[in-house]
LUMFIMAR-67550 format. One record per residue (C-alpha): residue number from 1; residue in one letter; x, y, z. Coordinates in nm, 3 decimals. Layout:
BEGIN
VORO    n  res        x        y        z
VORO  NUM    a        X        Y        Z
...
END
This chain:
BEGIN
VORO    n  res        x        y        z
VORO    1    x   -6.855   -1.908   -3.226
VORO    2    x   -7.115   -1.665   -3.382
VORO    3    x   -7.429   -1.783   -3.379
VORO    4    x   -7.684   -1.583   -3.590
VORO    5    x   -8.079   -1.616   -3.559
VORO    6    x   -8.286   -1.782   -3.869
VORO    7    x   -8.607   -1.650   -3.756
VORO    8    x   -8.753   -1.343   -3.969
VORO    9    x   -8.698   -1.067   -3.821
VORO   10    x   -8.983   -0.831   -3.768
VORO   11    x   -9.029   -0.438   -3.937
VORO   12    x   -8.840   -0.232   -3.681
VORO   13    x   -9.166   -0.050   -3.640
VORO   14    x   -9.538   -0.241   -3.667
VORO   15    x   -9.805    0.019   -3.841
VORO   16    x  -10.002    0.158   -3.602
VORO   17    x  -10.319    0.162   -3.762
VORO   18    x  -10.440   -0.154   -3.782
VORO   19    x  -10.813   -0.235   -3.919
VORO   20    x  -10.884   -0.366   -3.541
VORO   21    x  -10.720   -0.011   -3.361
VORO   22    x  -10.878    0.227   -3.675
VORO   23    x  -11.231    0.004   -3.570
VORO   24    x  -11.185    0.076   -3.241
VORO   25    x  -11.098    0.383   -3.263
VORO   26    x  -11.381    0.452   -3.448
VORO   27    x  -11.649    0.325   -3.235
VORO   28    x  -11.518    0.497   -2.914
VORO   29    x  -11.514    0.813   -3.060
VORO   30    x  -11.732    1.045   -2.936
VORO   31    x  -11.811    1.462   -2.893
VORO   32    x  -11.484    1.561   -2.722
VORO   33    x  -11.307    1.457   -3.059
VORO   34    x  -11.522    1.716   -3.252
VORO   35    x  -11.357    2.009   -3.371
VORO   36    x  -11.679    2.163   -3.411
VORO   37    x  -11.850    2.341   -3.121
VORO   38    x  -12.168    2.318   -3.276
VORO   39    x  -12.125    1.941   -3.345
VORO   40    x  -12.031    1.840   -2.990
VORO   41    x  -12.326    2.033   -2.845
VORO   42    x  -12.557    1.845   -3.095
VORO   43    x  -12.429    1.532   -3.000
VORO   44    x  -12.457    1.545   -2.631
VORO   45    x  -12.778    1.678   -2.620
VORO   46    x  -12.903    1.432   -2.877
VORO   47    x  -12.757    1.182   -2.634
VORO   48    x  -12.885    1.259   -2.336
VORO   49    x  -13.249    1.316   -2.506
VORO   50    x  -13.213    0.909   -2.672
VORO   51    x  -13.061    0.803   -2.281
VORO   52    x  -13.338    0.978   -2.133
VORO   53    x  -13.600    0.800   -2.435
VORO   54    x  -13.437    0.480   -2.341
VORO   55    x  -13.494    0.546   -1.964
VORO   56    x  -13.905    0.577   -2.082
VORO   57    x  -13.888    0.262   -2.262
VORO   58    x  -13.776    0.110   -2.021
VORO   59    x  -13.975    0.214   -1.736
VORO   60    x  -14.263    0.154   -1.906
VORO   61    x  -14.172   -0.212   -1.995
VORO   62    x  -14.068   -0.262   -1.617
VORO   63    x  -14.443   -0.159   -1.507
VORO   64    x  -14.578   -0.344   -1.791
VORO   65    x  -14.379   -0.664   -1.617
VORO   66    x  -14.466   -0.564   -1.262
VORO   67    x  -14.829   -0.539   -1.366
VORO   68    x  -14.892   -0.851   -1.510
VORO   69    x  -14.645   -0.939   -1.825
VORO   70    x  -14.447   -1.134   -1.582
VORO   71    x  -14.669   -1.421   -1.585
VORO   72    x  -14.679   -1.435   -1.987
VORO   73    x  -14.391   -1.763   -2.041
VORO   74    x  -14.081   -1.568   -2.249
VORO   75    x  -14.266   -1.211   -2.317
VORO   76    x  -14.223   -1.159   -1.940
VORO   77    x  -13.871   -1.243   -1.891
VORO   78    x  -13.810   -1.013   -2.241
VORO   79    x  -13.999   -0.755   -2.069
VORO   80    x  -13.805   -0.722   -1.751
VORO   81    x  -13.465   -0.778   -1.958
VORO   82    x  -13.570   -0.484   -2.164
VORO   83    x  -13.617   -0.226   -1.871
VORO   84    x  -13.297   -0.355   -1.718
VORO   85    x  -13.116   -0.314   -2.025
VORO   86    x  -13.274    0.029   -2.153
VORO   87    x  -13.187    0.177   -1.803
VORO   88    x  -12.858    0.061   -1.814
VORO   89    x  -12.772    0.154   -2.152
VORO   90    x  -12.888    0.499   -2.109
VORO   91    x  -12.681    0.537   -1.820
VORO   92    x  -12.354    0.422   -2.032
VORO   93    x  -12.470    0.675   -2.291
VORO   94    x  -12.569    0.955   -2.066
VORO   95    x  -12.234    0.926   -1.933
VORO   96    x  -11.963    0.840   -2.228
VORO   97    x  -12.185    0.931   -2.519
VORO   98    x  -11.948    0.720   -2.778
VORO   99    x  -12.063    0.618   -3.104
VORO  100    x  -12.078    0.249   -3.028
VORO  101    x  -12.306    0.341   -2.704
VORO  102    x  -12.532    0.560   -2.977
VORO  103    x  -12.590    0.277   -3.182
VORO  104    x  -12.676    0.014   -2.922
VORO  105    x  -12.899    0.217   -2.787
VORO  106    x  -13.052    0.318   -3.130
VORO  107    x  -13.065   -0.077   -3.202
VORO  108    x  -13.208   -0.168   -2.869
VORO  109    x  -13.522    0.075   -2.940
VORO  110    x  -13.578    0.013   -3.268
VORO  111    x  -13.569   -0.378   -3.205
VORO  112    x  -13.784   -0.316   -2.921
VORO  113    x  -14.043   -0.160   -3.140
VORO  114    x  -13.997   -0.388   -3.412
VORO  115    x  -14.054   -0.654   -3.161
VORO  116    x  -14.380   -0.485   -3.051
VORO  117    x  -14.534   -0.458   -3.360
VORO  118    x  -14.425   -0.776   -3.475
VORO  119    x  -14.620   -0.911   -3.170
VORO  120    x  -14.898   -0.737   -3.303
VORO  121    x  -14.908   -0.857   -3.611
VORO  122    x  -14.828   -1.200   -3.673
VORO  123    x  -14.705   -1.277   -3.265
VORO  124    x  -14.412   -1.349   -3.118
VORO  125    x  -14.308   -1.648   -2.887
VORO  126    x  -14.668   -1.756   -2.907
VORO  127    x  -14.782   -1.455   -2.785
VORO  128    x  -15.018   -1.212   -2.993
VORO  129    x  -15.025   -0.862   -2.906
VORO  130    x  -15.273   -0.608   -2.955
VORO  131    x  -15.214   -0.211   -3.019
VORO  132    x  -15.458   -0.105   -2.775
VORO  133    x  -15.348   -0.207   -2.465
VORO  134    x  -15.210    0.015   -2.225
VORO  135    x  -14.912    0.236   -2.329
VORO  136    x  -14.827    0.050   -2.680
VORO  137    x  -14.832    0.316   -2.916
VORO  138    x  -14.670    0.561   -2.601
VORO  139    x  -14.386    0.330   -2.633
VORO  140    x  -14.392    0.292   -3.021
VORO  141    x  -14.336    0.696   -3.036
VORO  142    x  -14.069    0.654   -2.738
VORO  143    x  -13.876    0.383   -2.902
VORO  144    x  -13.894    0.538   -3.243
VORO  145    x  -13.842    0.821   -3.126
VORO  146    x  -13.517    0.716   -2.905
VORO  147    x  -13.355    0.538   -3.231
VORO  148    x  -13.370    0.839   -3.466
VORO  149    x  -13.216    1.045   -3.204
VORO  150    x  -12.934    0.794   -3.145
VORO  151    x  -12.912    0.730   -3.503
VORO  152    x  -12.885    1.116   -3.564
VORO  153    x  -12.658    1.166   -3.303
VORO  154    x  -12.426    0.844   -3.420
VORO  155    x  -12.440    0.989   -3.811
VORO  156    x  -12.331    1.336   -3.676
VORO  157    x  -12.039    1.171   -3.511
VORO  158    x  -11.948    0.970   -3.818
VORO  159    x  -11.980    1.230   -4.056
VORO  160    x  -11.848    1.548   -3.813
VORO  161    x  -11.479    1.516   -3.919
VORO  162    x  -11.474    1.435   -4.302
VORO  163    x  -11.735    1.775   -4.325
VORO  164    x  -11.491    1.979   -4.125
VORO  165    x  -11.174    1.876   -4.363
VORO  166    x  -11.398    1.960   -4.639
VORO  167    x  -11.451    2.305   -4.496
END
């Protein structure tokens, strides 16, 4: 007796390039992947300057917390989270430098300095912030400063292989 299957059969091959594997493809890519010398260099060094940014930020929050924050109900926790998580981010990035490590890290310090100043301004978490206290424009420069050089570093990446097709 021959017995033959009803289910659909499948495409003897699946594509390959799924939106999920293109998208992940995408945001692991990194220097290496460059064809350009030029571009790679650019993007490491831009990396390592935004890690070592993020490493700033988040010292300074950490002695912020250590010298007082700590006490201040949600700012304080936020504070300590933020040094934790600038540190470790910029060792992730100072280490794999991939596109979805550039952007985190350019997120994470532009939030953080959106968070300052909107602390400043209006408060935040019933807390009301003031520019002049100790090292808060130092960190608005760092943390600015940290997400354009991510962000620079992240657009180079992007844009890197459609400008060398073009060429």
């Amino acid at each position: 007796m021959n017995r033959t299957s009803t289910l659909p059969r499948l495409p003897a091959t699946a594509p390959s390039d799924t939106f999920p594997r293109r998208s992940a493809r995408l945001l692991l890519r990194g220097p290496a992947g460059l064809t350009s010398p030029v571009a790679r260099w650019a993007v490491t060094l831009l990396a390592v300057a935004g890690a070592a940014l993020l490493v700033w930020s988040g010292v300074i929050h950490l002695q912020l917390w250590s010298d007082g924050y700590r006490g201040i109900p949600v700012i304080g926790p936020l504070f300590l989270l933020q040094g934790i998580a600038s540190i470790a981010a910029a060792a992730a990035l100072a280490a794999f430098r991939r596109l979805v490590l550039l952007a985190a890290g350019a997120v994470l310090a532009a939030a953080t300095a959106a968070g300052l100043l909107l602390s400043a301004g209006v408060g935040l978490f019933g807390y009301v912030e003031s520019l002049a206290v100790p090292y808060a424009k130092t960190s608005l420069v760092v943390e600015f400063t940290s997400a354009a050089v991510l962000a620079v570093a992240a657009v180079i990446v992007l844009a890197a292989p459609r400008l060398s097709r073009r060429a």
